[in-house]
C-alpha atoms as an extended CHARMM CRD file, in Angstrom:
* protein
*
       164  EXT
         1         1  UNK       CA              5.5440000000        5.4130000000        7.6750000000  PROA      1               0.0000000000
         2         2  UNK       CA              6.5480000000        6.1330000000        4.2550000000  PROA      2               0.0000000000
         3         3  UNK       CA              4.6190000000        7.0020000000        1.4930000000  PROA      3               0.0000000000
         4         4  UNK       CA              2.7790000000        4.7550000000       -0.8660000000  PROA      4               0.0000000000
         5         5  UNK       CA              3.7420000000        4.8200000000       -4.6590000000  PROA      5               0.0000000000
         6         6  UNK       CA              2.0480000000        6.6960000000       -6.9400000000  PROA      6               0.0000000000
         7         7  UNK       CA             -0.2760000000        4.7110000000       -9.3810000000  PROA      7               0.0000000000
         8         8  UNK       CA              2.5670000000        4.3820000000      -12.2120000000  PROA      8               0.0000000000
         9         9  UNK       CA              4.8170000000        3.2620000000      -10.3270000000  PROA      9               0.0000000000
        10        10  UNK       CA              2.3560000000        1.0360000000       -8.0080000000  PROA      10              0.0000000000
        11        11  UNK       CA              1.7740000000       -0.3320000000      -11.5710000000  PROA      11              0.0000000000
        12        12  UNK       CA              5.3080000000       -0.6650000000      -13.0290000000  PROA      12              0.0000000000
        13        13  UNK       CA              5.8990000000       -2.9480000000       -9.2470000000  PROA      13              0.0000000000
        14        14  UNK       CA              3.0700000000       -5.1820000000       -9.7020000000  PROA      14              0.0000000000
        15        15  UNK       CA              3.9120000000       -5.4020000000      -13.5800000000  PROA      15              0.0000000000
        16        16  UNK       CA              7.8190000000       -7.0380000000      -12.1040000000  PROA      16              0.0000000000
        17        17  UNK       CA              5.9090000000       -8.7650000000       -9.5490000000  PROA      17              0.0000000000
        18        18  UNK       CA              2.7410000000      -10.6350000000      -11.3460000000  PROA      18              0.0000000000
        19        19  UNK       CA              5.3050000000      -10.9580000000      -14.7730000000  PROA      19              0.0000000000
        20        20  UNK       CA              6.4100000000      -14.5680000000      -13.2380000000  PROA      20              0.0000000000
        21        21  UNK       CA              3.3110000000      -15.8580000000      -12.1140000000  PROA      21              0.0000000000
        22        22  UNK       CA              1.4350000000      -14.8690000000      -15.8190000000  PROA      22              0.0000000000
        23        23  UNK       CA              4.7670000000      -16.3520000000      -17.4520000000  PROA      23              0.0000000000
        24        24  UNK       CA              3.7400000000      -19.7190000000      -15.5970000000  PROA      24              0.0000000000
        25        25  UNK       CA              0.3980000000      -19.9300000000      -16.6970000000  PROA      25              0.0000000000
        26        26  UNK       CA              1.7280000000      -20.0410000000      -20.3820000000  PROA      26              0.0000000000
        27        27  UNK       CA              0.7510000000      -16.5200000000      -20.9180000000  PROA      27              0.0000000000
        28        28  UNK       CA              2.0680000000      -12.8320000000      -21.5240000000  PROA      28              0.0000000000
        29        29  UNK       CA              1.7520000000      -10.3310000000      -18.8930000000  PROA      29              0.0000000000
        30        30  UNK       CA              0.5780000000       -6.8830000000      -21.1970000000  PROA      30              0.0000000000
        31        31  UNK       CA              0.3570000000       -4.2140000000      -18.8420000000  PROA      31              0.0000000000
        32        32  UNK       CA             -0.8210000000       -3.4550000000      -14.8890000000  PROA      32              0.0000000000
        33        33  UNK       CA             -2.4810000000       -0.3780000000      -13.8540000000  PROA      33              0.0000000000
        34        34  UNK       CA             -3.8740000000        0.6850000000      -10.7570000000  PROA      34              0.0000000000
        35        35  UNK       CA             -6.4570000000        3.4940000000      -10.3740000000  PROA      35              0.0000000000
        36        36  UNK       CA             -8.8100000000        4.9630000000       -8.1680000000  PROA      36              0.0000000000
        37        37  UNK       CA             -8.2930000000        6.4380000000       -5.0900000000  PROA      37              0.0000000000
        38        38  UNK       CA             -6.7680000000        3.7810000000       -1.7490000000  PROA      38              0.0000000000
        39        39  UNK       CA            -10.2860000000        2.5050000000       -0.5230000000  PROA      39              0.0000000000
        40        40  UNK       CA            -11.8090000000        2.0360000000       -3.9030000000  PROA      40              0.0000000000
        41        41  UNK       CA             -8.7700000000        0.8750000000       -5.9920000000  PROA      41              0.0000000000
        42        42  UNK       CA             -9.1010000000       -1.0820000000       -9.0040000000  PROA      42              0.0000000000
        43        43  UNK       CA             -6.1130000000       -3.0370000000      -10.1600000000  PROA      43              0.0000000000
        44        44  UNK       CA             -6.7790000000       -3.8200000000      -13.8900000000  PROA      44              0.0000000000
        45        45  UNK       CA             -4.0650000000       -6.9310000000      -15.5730000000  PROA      45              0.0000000000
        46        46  UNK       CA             -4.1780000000       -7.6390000000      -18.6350000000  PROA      46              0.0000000000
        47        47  UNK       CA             -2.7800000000      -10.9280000000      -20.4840000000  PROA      47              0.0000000000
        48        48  UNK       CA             -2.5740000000      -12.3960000000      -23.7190000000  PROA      48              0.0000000000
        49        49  UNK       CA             -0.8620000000      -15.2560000000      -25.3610000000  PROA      49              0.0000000000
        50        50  UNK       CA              2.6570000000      -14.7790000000      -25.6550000000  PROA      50              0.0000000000
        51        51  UNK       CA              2.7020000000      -14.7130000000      -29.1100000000  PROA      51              0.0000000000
        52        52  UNK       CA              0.7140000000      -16.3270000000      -32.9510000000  PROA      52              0.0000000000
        53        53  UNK       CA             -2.7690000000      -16.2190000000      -33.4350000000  PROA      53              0.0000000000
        54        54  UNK       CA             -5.5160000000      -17.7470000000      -31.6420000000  PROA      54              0.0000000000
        55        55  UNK       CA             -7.0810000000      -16.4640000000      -28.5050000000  PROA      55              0.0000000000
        56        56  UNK       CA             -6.9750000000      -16.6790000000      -24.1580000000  PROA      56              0.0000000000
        57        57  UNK       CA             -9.8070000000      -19.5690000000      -23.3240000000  PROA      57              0.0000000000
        58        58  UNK       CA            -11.5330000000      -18.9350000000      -20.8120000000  PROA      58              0.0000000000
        59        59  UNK       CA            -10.2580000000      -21.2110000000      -18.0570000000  PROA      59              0.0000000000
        60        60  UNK       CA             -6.9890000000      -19.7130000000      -18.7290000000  PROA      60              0.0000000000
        61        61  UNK       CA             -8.1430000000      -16.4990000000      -17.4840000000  PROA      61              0.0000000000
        62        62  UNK       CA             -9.4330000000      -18.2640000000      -14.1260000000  PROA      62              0.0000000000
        63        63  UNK       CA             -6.5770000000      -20.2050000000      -13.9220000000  PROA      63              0.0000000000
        64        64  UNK       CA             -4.0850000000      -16.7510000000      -14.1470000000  PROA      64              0.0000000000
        65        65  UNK       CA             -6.8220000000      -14.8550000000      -12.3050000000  PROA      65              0.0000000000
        66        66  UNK       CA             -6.6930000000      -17.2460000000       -9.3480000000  PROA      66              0.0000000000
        67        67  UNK       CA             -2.6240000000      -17.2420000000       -9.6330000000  PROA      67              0.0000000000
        68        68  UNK       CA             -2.2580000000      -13.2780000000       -9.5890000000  PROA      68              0.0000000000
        69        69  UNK       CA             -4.7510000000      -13.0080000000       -6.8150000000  PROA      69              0.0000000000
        70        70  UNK       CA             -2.8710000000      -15.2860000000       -4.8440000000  PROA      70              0.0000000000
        71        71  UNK       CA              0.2490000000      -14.0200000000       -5.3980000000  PROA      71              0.0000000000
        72        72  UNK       CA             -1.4420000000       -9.9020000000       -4.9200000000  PROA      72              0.0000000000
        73        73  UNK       CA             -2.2660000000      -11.2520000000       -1.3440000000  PROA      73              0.0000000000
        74        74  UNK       CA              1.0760000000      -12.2860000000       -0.8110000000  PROA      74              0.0000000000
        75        75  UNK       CA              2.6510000000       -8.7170000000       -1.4370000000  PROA      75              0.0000000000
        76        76  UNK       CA              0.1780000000       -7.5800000000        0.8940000000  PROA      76              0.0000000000
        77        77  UNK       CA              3.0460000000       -4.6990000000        1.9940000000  PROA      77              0.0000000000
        78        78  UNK       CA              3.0410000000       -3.7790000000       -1.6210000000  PROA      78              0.0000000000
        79        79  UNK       CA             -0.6910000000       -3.5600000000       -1.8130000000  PROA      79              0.0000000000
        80        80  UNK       CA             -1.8910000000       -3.0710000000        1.2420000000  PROA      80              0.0000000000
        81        81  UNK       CA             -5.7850000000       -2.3760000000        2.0620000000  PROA      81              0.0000000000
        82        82  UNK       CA             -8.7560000000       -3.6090000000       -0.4870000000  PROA      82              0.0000000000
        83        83  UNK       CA             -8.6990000000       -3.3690000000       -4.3290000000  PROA      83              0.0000000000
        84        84  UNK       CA            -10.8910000000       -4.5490000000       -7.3590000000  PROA      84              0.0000000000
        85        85  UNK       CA             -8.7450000000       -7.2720000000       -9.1420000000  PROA      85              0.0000000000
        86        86  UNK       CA             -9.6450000000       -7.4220000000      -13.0250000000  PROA      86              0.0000000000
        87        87  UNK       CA             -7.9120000000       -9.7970000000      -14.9190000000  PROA      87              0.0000000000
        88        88  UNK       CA             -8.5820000000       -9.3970000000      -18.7090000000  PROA      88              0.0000000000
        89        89  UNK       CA             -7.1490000000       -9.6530000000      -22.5400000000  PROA      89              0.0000000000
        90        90  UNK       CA             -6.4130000000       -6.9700000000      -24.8050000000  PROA      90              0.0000000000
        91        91  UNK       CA             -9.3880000000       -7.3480000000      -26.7090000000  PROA      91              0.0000000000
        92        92  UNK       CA             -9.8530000000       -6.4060000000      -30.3530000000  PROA      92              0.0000000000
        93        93  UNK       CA             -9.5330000000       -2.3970000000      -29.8780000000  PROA      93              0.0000000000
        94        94  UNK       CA             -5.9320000000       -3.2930000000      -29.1800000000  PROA      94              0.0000000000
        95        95  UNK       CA             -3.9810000000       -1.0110000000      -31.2150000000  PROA      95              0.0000000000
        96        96  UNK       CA             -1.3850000000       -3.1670000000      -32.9190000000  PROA      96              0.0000000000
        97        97  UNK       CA              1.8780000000       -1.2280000000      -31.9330000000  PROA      97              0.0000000000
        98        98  UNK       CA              4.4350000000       -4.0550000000      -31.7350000000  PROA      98              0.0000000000
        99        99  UNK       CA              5.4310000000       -7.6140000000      -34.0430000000  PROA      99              0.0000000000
       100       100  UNK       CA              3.9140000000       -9.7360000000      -31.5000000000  PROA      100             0.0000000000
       101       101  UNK       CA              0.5700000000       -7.7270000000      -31.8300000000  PROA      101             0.0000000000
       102       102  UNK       CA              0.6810000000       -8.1200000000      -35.4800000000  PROA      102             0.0000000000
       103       103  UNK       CA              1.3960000000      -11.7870000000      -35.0900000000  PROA      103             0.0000000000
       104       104  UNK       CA             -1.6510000000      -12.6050000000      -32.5400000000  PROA      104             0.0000000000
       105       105  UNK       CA             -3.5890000000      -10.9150000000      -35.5410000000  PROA      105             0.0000000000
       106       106  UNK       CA             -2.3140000000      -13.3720000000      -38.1580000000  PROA      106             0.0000000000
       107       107  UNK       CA             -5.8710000000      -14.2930000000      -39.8470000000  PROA      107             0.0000000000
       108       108  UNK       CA             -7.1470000000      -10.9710000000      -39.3540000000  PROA      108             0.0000000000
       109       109  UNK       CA             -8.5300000000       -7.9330000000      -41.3390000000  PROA      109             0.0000000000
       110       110  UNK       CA             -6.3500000000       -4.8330000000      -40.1510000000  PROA      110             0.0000000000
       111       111  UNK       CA             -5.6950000000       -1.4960000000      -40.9370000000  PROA      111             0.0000000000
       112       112  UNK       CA             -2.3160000000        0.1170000000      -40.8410000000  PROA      112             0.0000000000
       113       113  UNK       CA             -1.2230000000        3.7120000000      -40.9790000000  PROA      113             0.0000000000
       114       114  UNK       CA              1.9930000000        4.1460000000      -42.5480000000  PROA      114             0.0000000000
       115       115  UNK       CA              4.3920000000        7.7720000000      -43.7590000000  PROA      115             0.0000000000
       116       116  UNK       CA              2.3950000000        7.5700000000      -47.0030000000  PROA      116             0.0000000000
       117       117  UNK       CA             -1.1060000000        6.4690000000      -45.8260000000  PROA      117             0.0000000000
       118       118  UNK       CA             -3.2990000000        3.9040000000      -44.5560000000  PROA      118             0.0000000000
       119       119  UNK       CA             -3.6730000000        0.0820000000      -46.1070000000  PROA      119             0.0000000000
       120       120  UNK       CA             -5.7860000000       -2.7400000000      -45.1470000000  PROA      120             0.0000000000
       121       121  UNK       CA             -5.9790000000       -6.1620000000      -45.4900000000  PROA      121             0.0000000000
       122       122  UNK       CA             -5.2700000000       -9.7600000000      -44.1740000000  PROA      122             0.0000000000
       123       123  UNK       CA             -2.2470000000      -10.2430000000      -41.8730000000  PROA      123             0.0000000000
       124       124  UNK       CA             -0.5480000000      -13.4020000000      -43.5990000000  PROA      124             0.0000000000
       125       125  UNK       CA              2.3920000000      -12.7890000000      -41.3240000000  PROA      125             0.0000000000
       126       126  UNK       CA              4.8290000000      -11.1300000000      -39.2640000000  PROA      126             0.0000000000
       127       127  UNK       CA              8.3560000000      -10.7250000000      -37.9700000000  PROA      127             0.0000000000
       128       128  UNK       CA             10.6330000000       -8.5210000000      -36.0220000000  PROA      128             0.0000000000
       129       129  UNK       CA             11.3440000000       -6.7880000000      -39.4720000000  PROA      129             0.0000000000
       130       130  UNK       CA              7.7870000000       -6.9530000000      -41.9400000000  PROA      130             0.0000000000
       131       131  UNK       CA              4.3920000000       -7.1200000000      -42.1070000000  PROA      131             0.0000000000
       132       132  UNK       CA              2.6320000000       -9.1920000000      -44.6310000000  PROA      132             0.0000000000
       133       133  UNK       CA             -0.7660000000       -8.6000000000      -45.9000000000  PROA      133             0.0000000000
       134       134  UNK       CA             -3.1420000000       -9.8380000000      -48.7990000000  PROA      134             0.0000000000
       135       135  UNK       CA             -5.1570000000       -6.8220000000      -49.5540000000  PROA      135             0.0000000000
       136       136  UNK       CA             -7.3530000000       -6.4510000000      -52.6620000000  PROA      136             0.0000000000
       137       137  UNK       CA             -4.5270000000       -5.4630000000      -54.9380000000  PROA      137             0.0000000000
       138       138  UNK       CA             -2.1820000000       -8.3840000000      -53.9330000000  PROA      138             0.0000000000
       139       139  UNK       CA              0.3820000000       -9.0970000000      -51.4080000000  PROA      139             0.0000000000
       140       140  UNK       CA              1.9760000000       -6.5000000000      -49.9150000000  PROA      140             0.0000000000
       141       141  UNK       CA              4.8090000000       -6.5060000000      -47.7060000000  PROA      141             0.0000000000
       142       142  UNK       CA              6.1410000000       -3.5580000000      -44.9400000000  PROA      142             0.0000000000
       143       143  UNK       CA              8.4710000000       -2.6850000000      -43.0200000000  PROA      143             0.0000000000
       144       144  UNK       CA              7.1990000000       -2.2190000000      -39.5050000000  PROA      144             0.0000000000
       145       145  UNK       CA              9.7860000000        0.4910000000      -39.3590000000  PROA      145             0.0000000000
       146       146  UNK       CA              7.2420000000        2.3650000000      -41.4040000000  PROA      146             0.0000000000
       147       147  UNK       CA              4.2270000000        1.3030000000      -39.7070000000  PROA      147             0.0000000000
       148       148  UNK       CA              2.8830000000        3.6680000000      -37.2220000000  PROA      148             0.0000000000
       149       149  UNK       CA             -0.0980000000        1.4180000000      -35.6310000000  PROA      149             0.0000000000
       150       150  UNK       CA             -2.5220000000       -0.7630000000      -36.4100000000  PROA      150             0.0000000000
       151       151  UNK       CA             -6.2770000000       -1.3030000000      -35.9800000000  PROA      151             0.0000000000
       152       152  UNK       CA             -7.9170000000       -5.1910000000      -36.4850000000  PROA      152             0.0000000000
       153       153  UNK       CA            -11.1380000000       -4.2860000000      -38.1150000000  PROA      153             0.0000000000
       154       154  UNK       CA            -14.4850000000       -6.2940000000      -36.7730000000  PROA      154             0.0000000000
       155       155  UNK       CA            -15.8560000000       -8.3900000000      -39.1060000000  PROA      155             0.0000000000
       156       156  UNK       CA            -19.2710000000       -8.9890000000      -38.2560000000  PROA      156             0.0000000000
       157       157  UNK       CA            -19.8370000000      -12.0250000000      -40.7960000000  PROA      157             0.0000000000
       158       158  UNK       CA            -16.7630000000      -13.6350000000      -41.0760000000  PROA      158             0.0000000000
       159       159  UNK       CA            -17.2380000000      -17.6940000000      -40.1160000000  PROA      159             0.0000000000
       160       160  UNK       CA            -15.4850000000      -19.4000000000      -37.6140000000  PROA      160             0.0000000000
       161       161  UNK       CA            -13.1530000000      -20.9080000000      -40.0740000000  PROA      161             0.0000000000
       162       162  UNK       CA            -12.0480000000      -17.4990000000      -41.2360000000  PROA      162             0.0000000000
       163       163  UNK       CA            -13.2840000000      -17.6550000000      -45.1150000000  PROA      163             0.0000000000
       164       164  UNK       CA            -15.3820000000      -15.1860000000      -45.7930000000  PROA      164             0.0000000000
């Protein structure tokens, strides 16, 4: 009997497995990872839409959710035993690392950190290339080359139509 994989690269087998069945459900497959020791394991996936604003409805999460669990019992030699399946989204603690991230927060009050500081403001836009924001001083454009992360900031009283 061989071995089972450690958690990373339990995690980096599911992620190649489960990428296919998220892809069909019309959403992006953001990261796997397995914890927790074999009889209490937790396998934690996490989707988001593949890309532009807006936000994972909830019967899209059942509908994946119902998919990956299928397809997790499948692969039964790849997961063998029980496990805690939690299929989630990002949420808005994301740190904004990558264009797409920047993208799904088109709309959204953010704060970068850059080589020369840290500015906030509206994401109008992004692209493999810049960042666009309206911050209090104007429109300001960046090279994501320059941008180290990213933070959406919670706006407790902004209306569903996103004027403040």
């Amino acid at each position: 009997m061989s071995p089972s994989p450690g958690p990373h690269a339990l995690g980096a087998q599911l992620h190649e497995l489960l990428s296919p069945v998220v892809s069909g459900a019309g959403l992006f497959l953001e990261a796997v990872n397995v914890s927790g020791a074999a009889r209490r394991r937790v396998v934690r996936v996490t989707v988001d839409l593949p890309d532009g604003p807006g936000g994972v409805t909830s019967d899209s999460l059942a509908e994946v959710s119902r998919a990956v669990s299928q397809r997790l019992d499948e692969a039964e030699d790849l997961l063998a035993g029980s496990y805690l399946l939690e299929v989630t989204t990002p949420g808005v603690t994301r740190p904004l690392t990558d264009p797409r991230h920047f993208r799904r927060a088109e709309g959204r009050l953010v704060t970068v950190a850059t080589d020369t500081g840290e500015v906030s403001g509206r994401v109008l836009g992004a692209d493999e290339r810049e960042l666009t924001l309206a911050t209090a001083s104007g429109t300001v454009s960046l090279p994501l080359s320059e941008v180290a992360r990213g933070r959406i900031d919670v706006e407790l009283n902004r209306s569903d139509d996103g004027q403040d």
